[in-house]
N, C-alpha and C positions, 0 to 999 in steps of 0.2 A: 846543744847547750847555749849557742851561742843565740837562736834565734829565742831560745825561750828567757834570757835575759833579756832582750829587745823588745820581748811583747811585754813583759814584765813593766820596763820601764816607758813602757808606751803607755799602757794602761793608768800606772800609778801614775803619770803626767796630767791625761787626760780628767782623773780624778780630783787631784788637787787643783786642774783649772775650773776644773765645775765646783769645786766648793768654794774657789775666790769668788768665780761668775753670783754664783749664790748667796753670798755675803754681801755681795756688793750690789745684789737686788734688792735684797730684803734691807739693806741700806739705803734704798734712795728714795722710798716711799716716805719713811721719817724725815728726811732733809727736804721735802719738798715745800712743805707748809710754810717754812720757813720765808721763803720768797716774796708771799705776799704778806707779812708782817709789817705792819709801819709802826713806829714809836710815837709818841704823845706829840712830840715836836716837829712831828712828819720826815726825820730819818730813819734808812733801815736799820735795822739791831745789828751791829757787828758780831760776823759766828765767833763762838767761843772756843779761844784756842785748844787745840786736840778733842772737839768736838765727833771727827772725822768715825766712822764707823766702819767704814774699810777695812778690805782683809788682812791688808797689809799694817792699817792700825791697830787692827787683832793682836796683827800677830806681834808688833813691837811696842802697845802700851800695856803689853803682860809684864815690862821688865825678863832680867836676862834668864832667870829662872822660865818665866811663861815663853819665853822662845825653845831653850831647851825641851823644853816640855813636847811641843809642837814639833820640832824637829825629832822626838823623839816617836809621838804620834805617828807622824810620815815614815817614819824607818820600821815600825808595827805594821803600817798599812801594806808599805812596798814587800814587807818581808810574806805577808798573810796573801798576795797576789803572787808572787814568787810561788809561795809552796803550793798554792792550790793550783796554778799549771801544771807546775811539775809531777801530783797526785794527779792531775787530771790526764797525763801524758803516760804516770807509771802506771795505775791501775786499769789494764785494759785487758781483754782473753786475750789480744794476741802479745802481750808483755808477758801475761801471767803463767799463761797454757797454749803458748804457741801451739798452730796445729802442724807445724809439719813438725815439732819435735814429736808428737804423738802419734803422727803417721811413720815416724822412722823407728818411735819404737814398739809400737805394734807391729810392723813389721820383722823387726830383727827378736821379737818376742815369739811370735810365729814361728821362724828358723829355731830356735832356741840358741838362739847367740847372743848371748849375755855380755861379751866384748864390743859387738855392733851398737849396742843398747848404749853402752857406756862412753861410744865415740858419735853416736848420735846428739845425747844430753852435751859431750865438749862443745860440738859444733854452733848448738841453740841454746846459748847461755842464759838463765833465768830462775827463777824462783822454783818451778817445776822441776826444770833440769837439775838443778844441786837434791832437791828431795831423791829423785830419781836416782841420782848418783851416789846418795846416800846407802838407797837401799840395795842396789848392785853394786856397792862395793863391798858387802859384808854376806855376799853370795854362797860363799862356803864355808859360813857359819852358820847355816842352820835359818828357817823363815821366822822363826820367833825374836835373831837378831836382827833380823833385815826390818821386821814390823818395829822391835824400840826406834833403829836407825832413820826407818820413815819418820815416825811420828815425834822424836828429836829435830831431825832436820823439818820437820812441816812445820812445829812450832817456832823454830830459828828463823824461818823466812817470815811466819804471820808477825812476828817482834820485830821485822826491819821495818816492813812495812809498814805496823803501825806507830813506829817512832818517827816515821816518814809525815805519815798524818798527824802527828801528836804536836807538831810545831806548829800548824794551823792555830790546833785548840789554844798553843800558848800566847800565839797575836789574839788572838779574841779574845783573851781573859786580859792578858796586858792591859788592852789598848783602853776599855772604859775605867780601871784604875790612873791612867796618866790622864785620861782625861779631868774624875776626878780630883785628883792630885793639883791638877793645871786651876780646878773651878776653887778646892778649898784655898789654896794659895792667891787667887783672884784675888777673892774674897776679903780674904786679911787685909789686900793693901788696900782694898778700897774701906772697911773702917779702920785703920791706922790713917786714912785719907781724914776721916771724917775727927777724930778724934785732936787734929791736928788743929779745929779752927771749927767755923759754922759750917753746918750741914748744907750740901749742893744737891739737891735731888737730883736736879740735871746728873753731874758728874758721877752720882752714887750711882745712879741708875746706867749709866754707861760704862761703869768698871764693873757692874754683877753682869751687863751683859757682854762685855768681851770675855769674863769668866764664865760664863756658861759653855761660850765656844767651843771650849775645850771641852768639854762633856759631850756635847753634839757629836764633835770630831773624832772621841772614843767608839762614840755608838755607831757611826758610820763604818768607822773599821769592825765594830765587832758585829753587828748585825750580818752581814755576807758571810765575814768568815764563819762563825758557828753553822749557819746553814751549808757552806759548802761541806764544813768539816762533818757533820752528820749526814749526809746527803753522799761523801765520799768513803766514810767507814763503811756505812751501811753495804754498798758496793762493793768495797775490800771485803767486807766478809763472805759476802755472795760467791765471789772467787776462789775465795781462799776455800771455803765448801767444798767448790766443785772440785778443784783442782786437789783434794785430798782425796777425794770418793775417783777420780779419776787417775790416780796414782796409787790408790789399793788396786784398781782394776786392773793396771796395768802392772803390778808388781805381784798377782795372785798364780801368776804361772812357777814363781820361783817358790811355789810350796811344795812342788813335787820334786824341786831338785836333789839331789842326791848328795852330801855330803862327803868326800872321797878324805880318807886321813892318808899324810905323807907318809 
């Protein structure tokens, strides 16, 4: 756990340095011209105060609402890298359908030892193994309760699982709402800007594009996450398949058992 918070917050580091680095490129192409401007009287034009387009100006000439915002963005993005490791870490065959729990209980399936089966699934704890346990616990009840008990417990584990994923889906839907949110709120202040006095294209035009940032910055979080999050369902259910067809397989021997009454 502890490494996968560290790549976590490595990652989302690295992210938000490349979207300052990026800001601050696409920032200094505009500011260049500037330079060689001379004014009628042969001085240069003094830059105009928070002209600055900077990430950093981004981020604090949104007012405190446009930081929140941003800061909320970042807690969507870190939280959307967080889950998809962690899917990326949980959904695997050897998570989902270890093989040596399948070789221990095809083994002790063979023996007909229904005890062995059931201290095999303790030992390799997992998604499988609880199904497994499911259905060898209700052993002499009959196959047709062991079949509800599987296919109860198989759909118990396909629902953790996919509420595991389902957090992904919910950063990637968040994150281009705060974005917008960040762009309509821009917005405002810069015609309440306008409404205050003479129109500044300059300044109008640099409050719609610090408000746009915000939208960008949505779509950056949500673009990744919905691909990994489809990308990682699709997976999950590949598994989730096998490992049901491979636990009727392994659970079709207890059709001939014998029911014994006390």
């Amino acid at each position: 756990m502890k490494k996968l918070l560290t790549a976590t917050l490595l990652v989302g580091t690295l992210m938000l340095g490349g979207a300052a680095l990026a800001q601050d490129a696409a920032a200094a192409p505009a500011a260049a011209p500037a330079v060689g401007l001379v004014a009628a009287d042969g001085a240069a034009p003094a830059a105009k105060k928070g002209s600055s387009t900077g990430f950093y100006a981004v981020l604090t000439g949104s007012g405190f609402v446009g930081i929140m915002l941003w800061f909320a963005l970042f807690g969507a993005g870190a939280a959307a890298i967080y889950f998809i490791v962690d899917c990326f870490i949980l959904i695997r065959p050897q998570k989902i359908m270890p093989h040596q729990l399948i070789e221990k209980v095809q083994a002790a399936m063979a023996e007909g030892d229904v005890m062995k089966a059931l201290q095999a699934c303790e030992s390799e704890p997992g998604p499988m193994a609880n199904v497994l346990t499911a259905g060898f616990s209700h052993v002499e009840e009959g196959y047709e309760v062991i079949e509800e008990a599987v296919g109860t417990a198989a759909d118990l584990e396909t629902e953790r699982l996919m509420q595991r994923l389902n957090w992904i889906s919910v950063c990637a839907n968040l994150a281009p709402m705060l974005g917008l949110l960040g762009t309509v709120q821009g917005m405002i202040m810069a015609f309440e800007g306008l409404a205050t006095g003479a129109p500044d294209t300059g300044a109008l035009a640099l409050a719609i594009s610090q408000a746009l940032w915000t939208t960008a910055g949505g779509l950056v979080v949500a673009i990744p996450a919905v691909t990994f999050y489809f990308s990682l369902r699709n997976s999950a259910n590949r598994l989730i398949l096998r490992m049901q067809a491979m636990t009727m397989e392994l659970s079709k021997d207890l059709r001939h058992v014998e029911v014994v009454a006390d």
